[in-house]
Every structure is written in C-alpha cells, then in structure tokens.
C-alpha positions as a Python dict, from the first residue, in 0.01 Angstrom:
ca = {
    (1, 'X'): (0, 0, 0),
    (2, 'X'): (-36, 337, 60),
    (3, 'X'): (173, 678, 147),
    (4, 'X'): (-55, 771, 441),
    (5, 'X'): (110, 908, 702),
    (6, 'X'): (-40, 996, 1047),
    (7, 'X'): (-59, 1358, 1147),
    (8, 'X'): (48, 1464, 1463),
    (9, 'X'): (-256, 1517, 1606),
    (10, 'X'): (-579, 1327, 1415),
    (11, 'X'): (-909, 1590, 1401),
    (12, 'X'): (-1266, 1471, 1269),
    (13, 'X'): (-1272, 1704, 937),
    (14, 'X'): (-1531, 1459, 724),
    (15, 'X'): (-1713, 1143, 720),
    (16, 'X'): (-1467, 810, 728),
    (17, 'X'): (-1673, 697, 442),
    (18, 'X'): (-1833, 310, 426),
    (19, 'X'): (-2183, 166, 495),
    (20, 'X'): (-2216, 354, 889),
    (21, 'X'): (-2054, 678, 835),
    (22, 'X'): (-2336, 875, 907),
    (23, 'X'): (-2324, 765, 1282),
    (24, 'X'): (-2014, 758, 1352),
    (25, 'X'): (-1858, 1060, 1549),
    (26, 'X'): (-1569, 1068, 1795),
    (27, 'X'): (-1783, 1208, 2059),
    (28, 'X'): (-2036, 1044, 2267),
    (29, 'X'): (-2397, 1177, 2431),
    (30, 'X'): (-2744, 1238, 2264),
    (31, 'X'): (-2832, 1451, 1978),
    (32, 'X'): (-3194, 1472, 1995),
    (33, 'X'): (-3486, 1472, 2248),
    (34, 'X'): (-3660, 1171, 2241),
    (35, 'X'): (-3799, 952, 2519),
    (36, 'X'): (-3786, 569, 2487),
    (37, 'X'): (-4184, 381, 2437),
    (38, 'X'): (-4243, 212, 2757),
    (39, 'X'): (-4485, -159, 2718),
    (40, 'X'): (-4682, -371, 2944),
    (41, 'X'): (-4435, -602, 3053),
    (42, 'X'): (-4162, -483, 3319),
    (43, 'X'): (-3859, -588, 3139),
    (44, 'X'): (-3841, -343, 2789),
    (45, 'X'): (-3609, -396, 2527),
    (46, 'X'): (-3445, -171, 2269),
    (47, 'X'): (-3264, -297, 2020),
    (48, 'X'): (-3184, -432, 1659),
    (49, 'X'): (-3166, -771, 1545),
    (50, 'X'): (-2783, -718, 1517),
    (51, 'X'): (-2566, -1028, 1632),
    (52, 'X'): (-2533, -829, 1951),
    (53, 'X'): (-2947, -782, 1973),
    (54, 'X'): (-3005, -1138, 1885),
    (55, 'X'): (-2845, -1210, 2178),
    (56, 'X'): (-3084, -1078, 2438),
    (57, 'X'): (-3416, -1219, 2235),
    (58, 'X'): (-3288, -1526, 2203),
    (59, 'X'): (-3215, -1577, 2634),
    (60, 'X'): (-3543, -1365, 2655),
    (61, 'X'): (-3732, -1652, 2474),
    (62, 'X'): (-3550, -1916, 2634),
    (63, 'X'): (-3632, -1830, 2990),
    (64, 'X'): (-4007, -1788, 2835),
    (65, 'X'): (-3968, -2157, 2717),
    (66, 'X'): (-3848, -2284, 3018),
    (67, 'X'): (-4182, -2102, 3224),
    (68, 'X'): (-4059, -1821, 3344),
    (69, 'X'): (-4339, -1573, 3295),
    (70, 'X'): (-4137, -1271, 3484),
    (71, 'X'): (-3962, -1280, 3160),
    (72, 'X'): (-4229, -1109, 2890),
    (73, 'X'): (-4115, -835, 2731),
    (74, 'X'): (-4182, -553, 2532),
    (75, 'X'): (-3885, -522, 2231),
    (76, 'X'): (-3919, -193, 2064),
    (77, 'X'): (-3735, -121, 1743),
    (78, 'X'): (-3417, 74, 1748),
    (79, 'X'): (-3297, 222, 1416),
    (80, 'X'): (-2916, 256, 1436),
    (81, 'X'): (-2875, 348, 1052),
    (82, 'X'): (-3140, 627, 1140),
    (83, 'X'): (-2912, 751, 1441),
    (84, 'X'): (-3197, 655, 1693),
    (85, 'X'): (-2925, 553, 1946),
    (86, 'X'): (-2835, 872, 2019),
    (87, 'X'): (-3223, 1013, 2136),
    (88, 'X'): (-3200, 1154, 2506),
    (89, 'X'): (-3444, 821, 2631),
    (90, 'X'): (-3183, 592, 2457),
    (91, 'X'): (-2912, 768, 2580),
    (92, 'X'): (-3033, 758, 2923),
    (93, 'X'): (-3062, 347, 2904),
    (94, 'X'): (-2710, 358, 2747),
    (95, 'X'): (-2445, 620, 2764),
    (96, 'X'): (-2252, 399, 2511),
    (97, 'X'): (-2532, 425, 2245),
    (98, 'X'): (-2500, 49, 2098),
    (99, 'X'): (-2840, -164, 2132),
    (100, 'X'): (-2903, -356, 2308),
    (101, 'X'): (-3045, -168, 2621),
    (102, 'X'): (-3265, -314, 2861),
    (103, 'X'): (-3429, -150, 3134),
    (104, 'X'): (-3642, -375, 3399),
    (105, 'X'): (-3958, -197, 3590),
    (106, 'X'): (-3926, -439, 3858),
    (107, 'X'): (-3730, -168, 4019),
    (108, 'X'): (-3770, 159, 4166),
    (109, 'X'): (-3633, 355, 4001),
    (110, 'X'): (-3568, 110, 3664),
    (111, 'X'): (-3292, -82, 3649),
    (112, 'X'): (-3091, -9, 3323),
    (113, 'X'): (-2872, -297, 3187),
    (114, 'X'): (-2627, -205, 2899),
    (115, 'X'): (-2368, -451, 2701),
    (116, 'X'): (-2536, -767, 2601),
    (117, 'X'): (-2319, -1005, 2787),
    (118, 'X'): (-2422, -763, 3130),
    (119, 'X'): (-2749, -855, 3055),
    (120, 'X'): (-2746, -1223, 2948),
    (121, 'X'): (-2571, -1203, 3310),
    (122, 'X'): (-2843, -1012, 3457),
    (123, 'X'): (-3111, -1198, 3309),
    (124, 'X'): (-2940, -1521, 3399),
    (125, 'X'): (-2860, -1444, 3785),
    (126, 'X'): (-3266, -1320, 3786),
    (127, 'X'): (-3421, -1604, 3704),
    (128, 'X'): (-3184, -1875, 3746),
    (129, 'X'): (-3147, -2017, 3470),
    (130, 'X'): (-2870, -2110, 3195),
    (131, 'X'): (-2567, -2046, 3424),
    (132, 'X'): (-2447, -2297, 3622),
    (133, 'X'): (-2449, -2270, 4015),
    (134, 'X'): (-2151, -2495, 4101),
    (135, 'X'): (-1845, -2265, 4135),
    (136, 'X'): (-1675, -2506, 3847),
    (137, 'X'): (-1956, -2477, 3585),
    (138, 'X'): (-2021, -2049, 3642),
    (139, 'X'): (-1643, -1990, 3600),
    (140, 'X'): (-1615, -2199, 3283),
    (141, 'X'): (-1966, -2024, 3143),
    (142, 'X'): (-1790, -1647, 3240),
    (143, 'X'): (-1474, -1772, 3076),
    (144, 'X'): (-1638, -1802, 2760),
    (145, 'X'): (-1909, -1522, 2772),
    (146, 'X'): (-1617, -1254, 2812),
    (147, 'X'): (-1398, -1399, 2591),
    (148, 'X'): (-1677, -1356, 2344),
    (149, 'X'): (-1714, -993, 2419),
    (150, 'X'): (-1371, -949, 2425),
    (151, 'X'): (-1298, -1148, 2049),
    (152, 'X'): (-1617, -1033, 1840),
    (153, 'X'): (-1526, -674, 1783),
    (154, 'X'): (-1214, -824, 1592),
    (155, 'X'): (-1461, -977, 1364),
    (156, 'X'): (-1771, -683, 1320),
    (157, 'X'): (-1490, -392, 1387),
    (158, 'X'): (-1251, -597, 1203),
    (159, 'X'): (-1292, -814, 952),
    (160, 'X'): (-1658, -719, 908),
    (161, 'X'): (-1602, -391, 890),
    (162, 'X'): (-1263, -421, 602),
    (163, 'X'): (-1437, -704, 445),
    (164, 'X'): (-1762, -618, 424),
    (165, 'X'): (-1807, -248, 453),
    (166, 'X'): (-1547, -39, 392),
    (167, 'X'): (-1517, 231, 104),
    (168, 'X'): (-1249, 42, -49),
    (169, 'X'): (-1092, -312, -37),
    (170, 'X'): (-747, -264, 167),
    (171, 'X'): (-543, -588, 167),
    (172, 'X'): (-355, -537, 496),
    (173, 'X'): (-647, -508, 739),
    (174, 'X'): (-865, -789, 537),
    (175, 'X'): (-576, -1011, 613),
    (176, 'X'): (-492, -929, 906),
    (177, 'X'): (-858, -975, 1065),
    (178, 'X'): (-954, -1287, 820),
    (179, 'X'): (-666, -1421, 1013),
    (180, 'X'): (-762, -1305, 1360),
    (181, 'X'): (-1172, -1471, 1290),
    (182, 'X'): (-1054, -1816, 1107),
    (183, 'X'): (-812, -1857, 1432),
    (184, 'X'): (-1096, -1728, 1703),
    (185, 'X'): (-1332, -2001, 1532),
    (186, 'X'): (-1032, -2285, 1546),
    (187, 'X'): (-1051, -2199, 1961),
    (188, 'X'): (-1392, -2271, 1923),
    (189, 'X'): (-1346, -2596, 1740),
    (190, 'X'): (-1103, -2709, 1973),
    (191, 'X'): (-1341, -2644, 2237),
    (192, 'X'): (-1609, -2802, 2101),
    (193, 'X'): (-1457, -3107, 1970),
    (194, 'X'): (-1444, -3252, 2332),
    (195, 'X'): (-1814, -3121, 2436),
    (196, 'X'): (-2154, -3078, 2285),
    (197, 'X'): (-2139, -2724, 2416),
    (198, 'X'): (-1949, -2376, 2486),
    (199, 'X'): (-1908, -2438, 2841),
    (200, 'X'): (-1968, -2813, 2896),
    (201, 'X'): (-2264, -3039, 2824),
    (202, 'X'): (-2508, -2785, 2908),
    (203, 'X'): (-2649, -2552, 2684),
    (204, 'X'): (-2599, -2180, 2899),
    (205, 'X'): (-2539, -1830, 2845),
    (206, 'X'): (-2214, -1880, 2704),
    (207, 'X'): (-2393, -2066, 2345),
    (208, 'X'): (-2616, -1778, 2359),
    (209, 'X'): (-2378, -1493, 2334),
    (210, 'X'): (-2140, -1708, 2090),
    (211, 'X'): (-2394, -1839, 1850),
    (212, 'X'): (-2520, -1533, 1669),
    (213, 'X'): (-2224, -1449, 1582),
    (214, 'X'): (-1951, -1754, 1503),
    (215, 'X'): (-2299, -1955, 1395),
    (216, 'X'): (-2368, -1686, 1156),
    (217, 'X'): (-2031, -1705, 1028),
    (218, 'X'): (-2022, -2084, 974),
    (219, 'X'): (-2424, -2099, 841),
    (220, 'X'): (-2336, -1788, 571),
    (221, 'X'): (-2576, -1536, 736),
    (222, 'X'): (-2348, -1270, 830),
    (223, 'X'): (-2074, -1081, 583),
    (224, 'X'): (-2151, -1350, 323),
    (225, 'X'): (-1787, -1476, 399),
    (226, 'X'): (-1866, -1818, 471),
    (227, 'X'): (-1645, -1913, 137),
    (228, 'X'): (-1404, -1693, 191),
    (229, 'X'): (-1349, -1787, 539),
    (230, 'X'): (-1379, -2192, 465),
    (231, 'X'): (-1612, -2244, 757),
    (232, 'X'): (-1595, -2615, 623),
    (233, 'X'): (-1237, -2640, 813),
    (234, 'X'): (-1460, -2569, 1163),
    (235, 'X'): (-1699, -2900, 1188),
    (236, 'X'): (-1743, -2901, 1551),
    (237, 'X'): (-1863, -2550, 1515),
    (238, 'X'): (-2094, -2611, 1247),
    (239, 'X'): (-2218, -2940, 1457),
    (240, 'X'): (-2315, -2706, 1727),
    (241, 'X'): (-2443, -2408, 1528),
    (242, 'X'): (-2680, -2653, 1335),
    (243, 'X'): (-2812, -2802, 1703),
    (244, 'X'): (-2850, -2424, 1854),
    (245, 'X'): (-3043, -2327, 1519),
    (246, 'X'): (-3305, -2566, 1537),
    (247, 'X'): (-3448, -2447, 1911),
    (248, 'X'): (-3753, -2274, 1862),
    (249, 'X'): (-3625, -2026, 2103),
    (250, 'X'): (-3360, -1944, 1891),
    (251, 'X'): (-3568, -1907, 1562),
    (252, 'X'): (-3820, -1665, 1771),
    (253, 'X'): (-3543, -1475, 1890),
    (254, 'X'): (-3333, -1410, 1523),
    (255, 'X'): (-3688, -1231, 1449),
    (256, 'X'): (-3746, -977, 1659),
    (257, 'X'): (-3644, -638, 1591),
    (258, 'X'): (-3556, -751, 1262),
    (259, 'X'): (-3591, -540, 916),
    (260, 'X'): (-3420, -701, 695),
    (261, 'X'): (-3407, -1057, 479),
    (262, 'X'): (-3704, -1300, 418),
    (263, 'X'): (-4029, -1109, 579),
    (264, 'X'): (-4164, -1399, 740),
    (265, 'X'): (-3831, -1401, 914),
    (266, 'X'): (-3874, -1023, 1037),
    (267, 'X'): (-4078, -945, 1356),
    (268, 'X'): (-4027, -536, 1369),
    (269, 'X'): (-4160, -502, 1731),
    (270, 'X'): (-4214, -759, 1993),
    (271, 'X'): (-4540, -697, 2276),
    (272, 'X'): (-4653, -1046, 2318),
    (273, 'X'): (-4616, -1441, 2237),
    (274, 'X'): (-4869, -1388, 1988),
    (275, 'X'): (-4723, -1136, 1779),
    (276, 'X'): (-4483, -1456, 1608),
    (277, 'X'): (-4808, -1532, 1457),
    (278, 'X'): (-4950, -1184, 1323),
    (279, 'X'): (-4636, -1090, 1224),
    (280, 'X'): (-4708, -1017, 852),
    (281, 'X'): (-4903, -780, 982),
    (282, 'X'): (-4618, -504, 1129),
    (283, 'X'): (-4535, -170, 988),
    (284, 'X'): (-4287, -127, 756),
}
C-alpha cells in the first residue's frame, strides 16, 4: 500500500519509469521526418514481431499457403524501443503509432489498414479466405476476433505490464490483472472444450488473432508467467495452442520482424519466400 493521492489535475513532469518509458508520452503525432521503405510486392508491412505483429505474418503466410499469390509481401522492421513509430511515413500509415500498419498498393492512392484485427479483417474479406461466409459462421468468427481486441490489453497493459515490466512489484494491480488473464483464458477453455477451434471446427481469423497471445501464455513464451499463471488448469487451450503451433504458417510467421530469442528463430525483414532460408544472413 501506498499514500498516493491523485492531484487534481495529473501533468506529464517525468518519465513513468519501467521497460517502455522512453516512448511513452500523453500526446500523439510524429516526432521525426522519416518516410516508410516501400518493396516489390503491393501489400507492405511494418511491424514488430510483437503478439500484435505476429498476428498479421502469420494470416499473411497462411493465405500464401493456401495459393494466394496477391498475398506477397514486403515486412519491413519497425523498432518501437527505438521510437520508430512515431517517423512522419509511420505516422501517416497509423495515426495511433502501434505496429502493425499495413498499407496495400493495389489502390490508388494506398490503402492504409491500422489495428491488427482491421487487417486480419481486411486481409480476410480480400482474398476470401479464413472467415466464414454463412451469416452463422462470420458472426461467431467477429464475436471472438473483437473480444480478443477488446480482452488482450488487460493482459500486455495489465498484467504484462505490472508483472512483467514495471519499476516496482505493486501487489494490487498484479492481482488484480493475474485475475482478469487466468479468468479470460477459463472463457477460452470453456470455449474450446466443445470445439477444436475459436469459432467452430474451422481454423479462421479468430485462432489467428487469439493464438499469439493466450498460446504464448499457455506455451511460456510471453512474460515467463506460465507458472505463475498455472496454464496447466487451461488443457483445452493448451490442446489447441499445441495444434496452431505446429502449422508451418504459423512457425514462418512468429519469425518475421523478429529481434529477439534463438537467431534461427529471427527473420529481421521479410521480401520474399526465400528469405526463411537465408535468414542467418540479415543485419543485425
């Protein structure tokens, strides 16, 4: 407990302190010129592999699996830690500043697509693919894609954020948002204890915006809390995070724009198929 009291009226006078107070401000819009690397392909990508990044790659190299050739990409790397977000090019994609932002050349002018559910939507309706077209089957997938978008900031903001990278260990917020993710991942047992997926028995855009991060939770990869959280009491969840890891899709996708962990897990920037296999070759 503490004697903090509110004031009256709250002014930015110094850094909140933790592992991302460099970039965070309480005003939006860009603080540099810089304009955003345009590819080959018409759909370009910037991002970070982030849970919210992951995301897009992962549908990106899904609808490549499945043939869809309209969907190569170029995926250029977008350092949030270095304040990258806020260049005038990325600002331009994304008023918000958060990766991932995709902007398709099909278009004239571009098309920019912000939020990654938006564009698993976008990318879905395009190419007609993972989102059921029966009225039934589309509602149920939407159900579950926003209340993903709506839940996960209670687990990054939340518990991530108090658990993982705070300045200092505060019991009342760890609590409150350990309790907030251990219930969100008993909906999704529930859920998935009568189906092999999300939505139904079709894999869709609703696995792909859930799995990077409530799999990451229950496989240990994200906030190293899968102890502290007993992911063990979540089985149907774990059933289906082990069946979405295994897609090739899936492992392709975790590895681009990625800069941290195991370097043959890390693919920096993302131009072609081929760059999964010259990958130890990328910048640092």
């Amino acid at each position: 407990m503490t004697d903090y009291q509110p004031p009256r009226v709250w002014r930015w006078e110094s850094e909140s302190g933790g592992r991302f107070a460099s970039i965070n401000r309480p005003v939006a819009g860009l603080t540099h010129d810089k304009t955003l690397l345009v590819g080959q392909h018409p759909l370009q990508l910037y991002s970070l592999a982030t849970p919210n990044g992951v995301k897009v790659t992962v549908m990106l190299e899904e609808l490549l699996a499945l043939g869809h050739e309209g969907a190569e990409y170029d995926a250029w790397l977008i350092r949030i830690g270095e304040g990258e977000q806020f260049s005038s090019g990325f600002v331009s994609a994304n008023p918000n500043s958060k990766i991932p932002a995709l902007m398709d050349h099909t278009t004239e002018p571009p098309t920019r697509v912000f939020e990654s559910g938006a564009i698993l939507l976008y990318l879905a309706e395009t190419f007609g693919a993972f989102l059921p077209k029966d009225h039934a089957g589309r509602t149920e997938t939407l159900n579950w894609l926003f209340w993903q978008m709506g839940a996960a900031p209670y687990v990054g903001g939340g518990f991530g954020h108090f658990y993982a990278y705070a300045p200092e260990k505060l019991e009342y917020p760890i609590d409150r948002y350990t309790m907030e993710t251990k219930r969100q991942l008993d909906v999704l047992n529930r859920a998935l204890s009568e189906r092999d997926y999300i939505a139904g028995d079709d894999y869709s855009i609703a696995d792909i915006a859930i799995y990077p991060w409530y799999g990451a939770l229950v496989e240990g990869r994200l906030y190293d809390a899968s102890e502290f959280l007993a992911v063990h009491e979540y089985p149907h969840v774990q059933r289906w995070a082990r069946t979405i890891a295994v897609r090739p899709a899936v492992r392709r996708g975790r590895m681009v724009n990625r800069t941290w962990g195991e370097r043959s897990e890390q693919l920096h920037e993302r131009h072609d198929a081929s760059d999964f296999e010259t990958r130890t070759q990328d910048k640092m």
